[in-house]
ROTORMAR-509753 format. One record per residue (C-alpha): residue in one letter; y, x, z. Coordinates in steps of 0.2 Angstrom, whole numbers. Each point is the difference from the previous one (the first is absolute). Example, Ala and Ser with C-alpha at 12.3 -4.5 7.8 and 13.67 -1.06 7.14 Angstrom:
# ROTORMAR-509753
  res      v      u      w
    A    -22     62     39
    S     17      6     -3
# end
This chain:
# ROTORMAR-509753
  res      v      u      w
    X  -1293   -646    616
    X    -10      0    -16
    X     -7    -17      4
    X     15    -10      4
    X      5      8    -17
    X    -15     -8     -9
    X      2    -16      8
    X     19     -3     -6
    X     -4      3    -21
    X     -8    -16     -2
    X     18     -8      9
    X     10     11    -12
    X    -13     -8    -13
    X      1    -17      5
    X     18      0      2
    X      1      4    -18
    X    -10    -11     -5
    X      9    -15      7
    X     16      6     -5
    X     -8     -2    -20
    X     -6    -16      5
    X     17     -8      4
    X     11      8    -15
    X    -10     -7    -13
    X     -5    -16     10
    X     21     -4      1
    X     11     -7    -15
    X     17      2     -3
    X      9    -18      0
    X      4     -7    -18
    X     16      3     -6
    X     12    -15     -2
    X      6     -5    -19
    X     19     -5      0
    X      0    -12    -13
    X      8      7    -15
    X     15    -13     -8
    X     -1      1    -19
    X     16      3     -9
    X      9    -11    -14
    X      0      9    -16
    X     13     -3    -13
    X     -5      2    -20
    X     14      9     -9
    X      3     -9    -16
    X     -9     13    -14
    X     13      2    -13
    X    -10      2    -19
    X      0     15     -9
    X     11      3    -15
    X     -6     -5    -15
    X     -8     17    -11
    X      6      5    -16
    X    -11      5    -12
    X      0     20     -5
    X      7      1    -17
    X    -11      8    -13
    X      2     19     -2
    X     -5     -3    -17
    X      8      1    -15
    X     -3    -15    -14
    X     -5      4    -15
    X     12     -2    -12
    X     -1    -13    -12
    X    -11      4    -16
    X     11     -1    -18
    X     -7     -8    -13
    X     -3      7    -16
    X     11     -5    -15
    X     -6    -13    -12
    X      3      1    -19
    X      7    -18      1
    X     16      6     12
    X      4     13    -10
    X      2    -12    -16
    X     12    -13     -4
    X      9    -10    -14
    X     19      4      1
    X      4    -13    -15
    X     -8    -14    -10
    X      5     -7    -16
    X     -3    -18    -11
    X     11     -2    -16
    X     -4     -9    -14
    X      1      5    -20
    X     -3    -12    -14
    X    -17     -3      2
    X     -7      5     15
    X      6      5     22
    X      0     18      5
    X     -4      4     17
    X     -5     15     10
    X      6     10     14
    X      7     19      5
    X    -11      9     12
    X      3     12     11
    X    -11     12      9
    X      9      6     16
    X    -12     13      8
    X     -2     16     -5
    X    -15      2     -8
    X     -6     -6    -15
    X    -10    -17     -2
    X    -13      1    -11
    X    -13    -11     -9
    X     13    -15      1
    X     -5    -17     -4
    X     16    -14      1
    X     -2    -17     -3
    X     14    -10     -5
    X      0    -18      3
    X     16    -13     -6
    X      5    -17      9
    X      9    -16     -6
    X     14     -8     11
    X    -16    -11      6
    X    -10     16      4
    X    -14     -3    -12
    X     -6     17     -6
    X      8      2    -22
    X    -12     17     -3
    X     -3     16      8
    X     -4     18     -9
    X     -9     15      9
    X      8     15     -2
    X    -10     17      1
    X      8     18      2
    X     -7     15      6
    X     15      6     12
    X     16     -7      5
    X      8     16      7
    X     11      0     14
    X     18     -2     -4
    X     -3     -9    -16
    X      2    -17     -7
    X    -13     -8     -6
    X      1    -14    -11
    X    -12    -16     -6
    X      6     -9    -13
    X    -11    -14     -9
    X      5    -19     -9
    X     -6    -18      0
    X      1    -16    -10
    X     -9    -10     12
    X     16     -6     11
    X     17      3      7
    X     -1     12     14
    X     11      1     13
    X     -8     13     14
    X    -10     15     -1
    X    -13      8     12
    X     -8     18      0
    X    -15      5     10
    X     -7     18      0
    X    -20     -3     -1
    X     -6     17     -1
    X      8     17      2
    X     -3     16     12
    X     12     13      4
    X     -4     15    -11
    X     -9     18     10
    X     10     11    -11
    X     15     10      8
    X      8      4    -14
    X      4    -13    -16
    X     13      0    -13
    X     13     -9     -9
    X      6    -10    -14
    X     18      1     -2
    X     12     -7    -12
    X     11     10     -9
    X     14     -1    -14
    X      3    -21     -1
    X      7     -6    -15
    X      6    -19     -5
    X     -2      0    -20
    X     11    -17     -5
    X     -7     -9    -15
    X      3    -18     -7
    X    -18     -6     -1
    X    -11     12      8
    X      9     13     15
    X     -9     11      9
    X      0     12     15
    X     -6     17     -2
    X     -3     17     12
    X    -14     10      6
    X    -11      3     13
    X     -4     16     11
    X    -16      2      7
    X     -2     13     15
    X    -19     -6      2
    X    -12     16     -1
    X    -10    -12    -12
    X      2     -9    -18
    X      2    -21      4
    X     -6    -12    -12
    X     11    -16     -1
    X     15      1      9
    X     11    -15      0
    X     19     -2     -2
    X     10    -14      8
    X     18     -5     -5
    X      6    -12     11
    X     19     -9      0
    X      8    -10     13
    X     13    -12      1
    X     17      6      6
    X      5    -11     10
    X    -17     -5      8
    X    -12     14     -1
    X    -13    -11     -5
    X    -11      7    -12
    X      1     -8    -20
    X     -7      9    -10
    X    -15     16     -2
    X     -6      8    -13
    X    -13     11     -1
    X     -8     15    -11
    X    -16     10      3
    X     -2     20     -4
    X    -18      3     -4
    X     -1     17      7
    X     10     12     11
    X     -3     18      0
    X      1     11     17
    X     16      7      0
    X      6     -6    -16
    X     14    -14     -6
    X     -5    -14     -8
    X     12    -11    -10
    X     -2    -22      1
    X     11    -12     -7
    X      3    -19      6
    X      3    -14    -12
    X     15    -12      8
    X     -1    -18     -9
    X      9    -10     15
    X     19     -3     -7
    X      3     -1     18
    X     -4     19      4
    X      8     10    -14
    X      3     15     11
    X     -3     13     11
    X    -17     -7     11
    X      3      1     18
    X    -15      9      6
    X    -14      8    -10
    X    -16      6      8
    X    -17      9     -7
    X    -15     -4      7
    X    -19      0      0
    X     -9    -13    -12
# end
């Protein structure tokens, strides 16, 4: 019994081995490709994007920078004047300084035309304020021509630091009638803290039905005390203006 159980191992054996022979020896058969039928495809028409607005800016602008006032807008001439007397042609002009500070260290010229435009004769007028509120007057004469228009240009002048400034006001007019020589008289108040030295005074008629200006006279008071009155008197030798001037101003020389 133990032989013929030796003797079938190696056919158990060789029956295994054959059996590894023939599974890797065979090959499964290729698989069939169906052919593959390729679709068609449709392109959608792409519709464009809106257009993109911009953000606004979250910023604010600066606001626009002011300019700082110039002397020359502050300053105007609210009249002119050309008449003639026997021997020679006024001319000169009213001022005006409209701002509210005073101009100071004030140079005028004052320059006269013909009907042809040719410059007659000029003057330069110096003063060391116009105050605000205040006429301001330039009177001067030639002999030269006949003119007929007037021009006034401010060539110097700065607006005063001070805060506080005074007055020169008139006070007390009187019209003294006389056949040869008449005269205006009155006085002025200064409320300036300080004594001024040459202060002008200015009569100044118009025509009634016009307003033009036909006739100035003029007077100077050497000195002005702080918070004093001092008295002037005007000579009147225009027959045409034998009464009660119009307007009458002080002023700086």
């Amino acid at each position: 019994m133990k032989r013929l159980l030796f003797l079938a191992l190696p056919v158990v054996a060789l029956a295994a081995c054959g059996t590894s022979t023939d599974i890797t020896a065979s090959k499964a058969p290729a698989a069939t490709q169906q052919p593959t039928t390729q679709q068609p495809t449709t392109e959608k028409p792409t519709t464009p994007a809106p257009p993109t607005t911009a953000p606004k800016p979250t910023t604010t602008p600066a606001p626009p920078t002011t300019r700082a006032p110039r002397v020359s807008d502050s300053f105007t001439a609210t009249d002119t004047f050309i008449y003639p007397s026997s021997s020679y042609w006024y001319f000169g002009a009213v001022l005006a300084n409209t701002g509210t500070k005073p101009i100071q260290d004030v140079q005028i010229d004052v320059e006269a035309y013909d009907d042809a435009g040719r410059l007659v004769d000029s003057t330069t007028d110096y003063a060391k304020a116009v105050l605000p509120g205040v006429p301001y007057v330039i009177k001067t004469f030639t002999d030269v021509g006949q003119p007929t228009r007037v021009e006034v240009k401010l060539t110097r002048g700065s607006f005063s630091p001070s805060a506080t400034w005074g007055a020169l006001e008139i006070a007390n007019l009187n019209f003294e009638a006389a056949r040869y020589s008449s005269k205006v008289t009155g006085e002025i108040h200064s409320t300036f803290s300080e004594d001024q030295d040459y202060v002008q005074v200015f009569a100044i008629w118009k025509d009634p039905g016009t307003g033009a200006i036909i006739a100035v006279d003029e007077t100077a008071v050497d000195k002005v005390y702080s918070g004093q009155v001092s008295a002037f008197s005007i000579g009147v030798f225009d027959d045409n203006v034998q009464r009660m001037p119009d307007l009458v101003v002080a002023q700086f020389g």
